[in-house]
N, C-alpha and C positions, 0 to 999 in steps of 0.2 A: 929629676924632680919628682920623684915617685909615682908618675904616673899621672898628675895633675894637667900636664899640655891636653892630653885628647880621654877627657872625662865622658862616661856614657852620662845620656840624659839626665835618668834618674839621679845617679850619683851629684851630677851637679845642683840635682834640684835639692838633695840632702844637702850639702855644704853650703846652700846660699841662705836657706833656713838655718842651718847650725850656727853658723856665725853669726846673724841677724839675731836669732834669739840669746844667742851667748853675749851679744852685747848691750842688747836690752834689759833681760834677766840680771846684767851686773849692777849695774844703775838703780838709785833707790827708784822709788812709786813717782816721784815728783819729777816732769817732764823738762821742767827747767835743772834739774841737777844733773851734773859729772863730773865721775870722780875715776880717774885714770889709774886708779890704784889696782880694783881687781883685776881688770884687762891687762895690768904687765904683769901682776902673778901669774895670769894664763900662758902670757906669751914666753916667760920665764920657766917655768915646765918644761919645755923643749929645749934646755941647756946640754941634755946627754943623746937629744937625737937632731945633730946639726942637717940631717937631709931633711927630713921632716920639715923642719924650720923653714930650709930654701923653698919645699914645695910649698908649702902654707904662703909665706911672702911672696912667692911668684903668683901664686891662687890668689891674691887679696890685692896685689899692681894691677892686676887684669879687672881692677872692678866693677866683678861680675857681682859681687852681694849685693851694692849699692843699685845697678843698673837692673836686678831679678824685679824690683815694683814690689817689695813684700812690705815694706814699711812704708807709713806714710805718714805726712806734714814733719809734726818734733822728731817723732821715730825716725824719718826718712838721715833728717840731720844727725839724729842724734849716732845713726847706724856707721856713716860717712866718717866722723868725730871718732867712731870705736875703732871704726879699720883700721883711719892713724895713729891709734894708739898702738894699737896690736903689730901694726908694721914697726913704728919707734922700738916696740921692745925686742921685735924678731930682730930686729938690726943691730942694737947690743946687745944679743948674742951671738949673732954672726960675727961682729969685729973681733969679741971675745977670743973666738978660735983663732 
């Protein structure tokens, strides 16, 4: 899984931010809107690097973004709302293969 099981500190504190902000950032201004569309183009990307993939989807079961506290009240949900989308789409690509 690329190295994703035993992440030094820092490095997880970059991917708990990366992801948090990747799935806020996708999402218009308005706290009530989602829209699952650019989160599977994201998770779509990663069609021609299937390890990648499995480490990302193992990195995002373990929820650790959700559990880091970096978002809060709508954000918090709305962050929870993104993983499973991003997992949904790492998973049709996995079947794919």
């Amino acid at each position: 899984m690329l190295g994703f099981v035993n992440l030094q500190t820092l490095t997880k504190t970059f991917l708990e931010i990366f992801f948090t902000q990747l799935i806020l950032r996708s999402q218009n201004d308005s706290p009530a809107s989602r829209d699952a569309e650019p989160l599977l183009l994201c998770a779509h990307t990663l069609n021609d690097t299937a390890a990648l993939a499995k480490g990302i989807d193992w990195y995002l079961r373990r929820k650790n973004v959700e559990k880091a506290g970096i978002a809060e009240g709508e954000a918090e949900a709305r962050v929870a709302w993104g993983v499973g989308v991003l997992r949904k789409g790492i998973s049709e690509i996995l079947q794919e293969l």
